[in-house]
N, C-alpha and C positions, 0 to 999 in steps of 0.2 A: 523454517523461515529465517532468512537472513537478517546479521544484528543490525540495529538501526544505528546510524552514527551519532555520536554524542556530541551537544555542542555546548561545552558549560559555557561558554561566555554569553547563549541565549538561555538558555531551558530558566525553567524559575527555579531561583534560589527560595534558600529556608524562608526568609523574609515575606517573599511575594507568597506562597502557601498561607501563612499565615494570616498576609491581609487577604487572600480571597478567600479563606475561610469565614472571618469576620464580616466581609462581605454577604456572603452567604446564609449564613447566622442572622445579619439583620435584615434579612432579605430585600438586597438589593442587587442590581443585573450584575453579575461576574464576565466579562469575557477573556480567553485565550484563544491564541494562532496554532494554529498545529504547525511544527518546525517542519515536517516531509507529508507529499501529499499520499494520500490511498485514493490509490484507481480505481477499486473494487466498488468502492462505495462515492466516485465521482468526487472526492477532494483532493485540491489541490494544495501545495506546500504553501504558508499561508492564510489558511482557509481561517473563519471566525469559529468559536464555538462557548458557547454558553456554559458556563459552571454550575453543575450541580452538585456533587460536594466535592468534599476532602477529607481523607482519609491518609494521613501520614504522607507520603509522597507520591497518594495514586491522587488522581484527580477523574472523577467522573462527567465530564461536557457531555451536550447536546450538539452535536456540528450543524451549521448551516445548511439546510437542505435534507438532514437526513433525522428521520422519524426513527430514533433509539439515543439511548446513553447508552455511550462508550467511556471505559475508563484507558486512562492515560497515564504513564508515568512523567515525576516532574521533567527530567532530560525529555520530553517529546512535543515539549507546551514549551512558548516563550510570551510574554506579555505587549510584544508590539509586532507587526504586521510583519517589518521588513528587520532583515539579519542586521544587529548591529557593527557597525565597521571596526574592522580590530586593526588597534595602531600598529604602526608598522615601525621596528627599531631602526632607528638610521645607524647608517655604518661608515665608518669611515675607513677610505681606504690605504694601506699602509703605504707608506710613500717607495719609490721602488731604491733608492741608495739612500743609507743614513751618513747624513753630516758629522763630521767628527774634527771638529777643533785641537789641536794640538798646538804647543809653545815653543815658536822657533827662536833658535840660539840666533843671536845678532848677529855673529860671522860666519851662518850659512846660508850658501846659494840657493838662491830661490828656484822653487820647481819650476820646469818648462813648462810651459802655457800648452795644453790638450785642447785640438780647436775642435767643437763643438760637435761633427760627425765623426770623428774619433773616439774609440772606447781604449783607457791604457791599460796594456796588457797584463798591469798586479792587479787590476779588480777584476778579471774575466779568467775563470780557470780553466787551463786549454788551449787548444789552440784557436783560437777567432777565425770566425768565416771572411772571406774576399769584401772587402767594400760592394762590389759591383752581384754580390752574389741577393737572392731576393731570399730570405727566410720561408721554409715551406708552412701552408697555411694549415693549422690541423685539423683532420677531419671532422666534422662534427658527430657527437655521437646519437643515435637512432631516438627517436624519442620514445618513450614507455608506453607499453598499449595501456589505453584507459580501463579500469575495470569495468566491469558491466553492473549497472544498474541494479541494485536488490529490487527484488520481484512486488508486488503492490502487497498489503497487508489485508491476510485472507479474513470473509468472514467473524466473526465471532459467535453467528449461531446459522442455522436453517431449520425451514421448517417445510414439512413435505404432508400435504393436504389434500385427500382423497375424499371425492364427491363421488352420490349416487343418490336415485331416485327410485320408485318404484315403476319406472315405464323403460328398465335396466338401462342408461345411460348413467354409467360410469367413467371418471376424470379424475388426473393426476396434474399437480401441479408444487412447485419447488419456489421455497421466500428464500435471499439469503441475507441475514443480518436485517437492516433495516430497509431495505430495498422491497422496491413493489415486488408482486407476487410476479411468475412470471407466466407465460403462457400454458394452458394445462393441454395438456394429451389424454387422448381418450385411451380405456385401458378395458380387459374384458372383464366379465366378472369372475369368471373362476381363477386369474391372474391377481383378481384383489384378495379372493379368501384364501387363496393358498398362501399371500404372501404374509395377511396380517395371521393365519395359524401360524408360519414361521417365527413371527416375534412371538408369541408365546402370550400375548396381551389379551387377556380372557373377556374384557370390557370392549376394546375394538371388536373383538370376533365375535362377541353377541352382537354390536351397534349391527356391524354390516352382517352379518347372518340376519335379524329379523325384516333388515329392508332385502335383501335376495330372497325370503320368504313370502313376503311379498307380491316380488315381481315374478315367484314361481307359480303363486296362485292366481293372478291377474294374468298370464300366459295360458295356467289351462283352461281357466274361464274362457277366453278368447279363443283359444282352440274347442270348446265346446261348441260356441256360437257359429262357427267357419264348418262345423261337421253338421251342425243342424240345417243352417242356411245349403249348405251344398247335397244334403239330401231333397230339401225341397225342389231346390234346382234340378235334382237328378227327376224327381218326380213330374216336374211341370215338364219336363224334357219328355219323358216314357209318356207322356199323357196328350202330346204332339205329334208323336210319331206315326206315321200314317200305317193305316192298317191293311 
């Protein structure tokens, strides 16, 4: 999973832990923002979420919308909805020739006056371009490709739930994290006992063993009943037949 980016100037400091843990303690509503949103679970950057404890710098919420607690680290929580504005240093910028005062002797000649689209030649080293020449423009450089988005924050648990009855209608179906269940597939039965003999799980493989037991015995019932009724049949048929 990709790191998340840190923002100390939001996430909660020591301080704010502190009071929502108090908070919490006298049991009253805690709430924090999650600083980056999870797609997985339909939050957005922003989103509310309810405190339910603290534990040193994790913090366990309740998000808006989603039926589980999740824990948090303090960098991932900030105390108000929207980023706060981080000042911005002003800069000044350096001037482009510095002034430099010097003490002229009384009996010397004053410099010639440089008229103002004029550069004189001791401050420019080199040889100076044409008056009439137009300085060429510099290329601008490409700008940086943006990195790509870290991927939504997977899960934290699933749960995989296998249904059966004894009329053998067997179904699979996948929860992930706190999220509704989602739609289940039907599945056969000998695909479900091979797979829970696979995990080695002696409590599943008795559950569904005694309902496939079951539905083996409620099959040859029903198949007795189809061999009686179809002998009748054969007989009311032989007892039609013309002679």
């Amino acid at each position: 999973m990709p790191p998340r980016s840190r923002r100390a100037a939001d996430s909660l400091s020591p301080a704010d832990l502190t009071a929502l843990a108090n908070a919490v303690a006298d049991g009253k509503r805690a709430t924090v923002f999650l600083c980056e949103g999870t797609p997985s679970l339909g939050l957005a950057a922003g989103a509310s979420a309810r405190v339910v404890s603290v534990s040193g710098s994790t913090v366990t919420v309740r998000p808006r919308g989603v039926d589980d607690e999740l824990p948090y680290e303090a960098d991932e929580l900030r105390m108000t909805r929207e980023l706060t504005a981080k000042p911005t240093a002003r800069r000044t910028a350096p001037s482009a020739i510095a002034s430099v005062r010097t003490a002229t002797p009384a009996n010397s000649v004053p410099a010639k006056a440089v008229p103002a689209n004029e550069v004189p030649a001791n401050e420019v080293p080199g040889k100076t371009a044409p008056a009439n020449e137009t300085p060429a423009t510099p290329k601008s450089s490409p700008k940086p490709k943006s990195s790509p988005k870290p991927a939504g924050k997977p899960p934290r648990s699933v749960t995989v739930t296998i249904f059966g009855s004894t009329d053998n209608q067997w179904s699979v179906a996948v929860t992930h994290g706190g999220r509704k269940p989602g739609q289940s597939h039907t599945v056969t039965p000998d695909s479900v006992e091979g797979a829970l003999r696979e995990l080695g799980d002696d409590t599943a493989v008795a559950a569904a063993s005694a309902v496939l037991d079951a539905a083996r015995e409620e099959a040859v019932r029903r198949v007795e009943d189809l061999s009686r009724e179809l002998a009748a049949a054969q007989e009311a048929l032989a007892a039609l037949a013309p002679k």
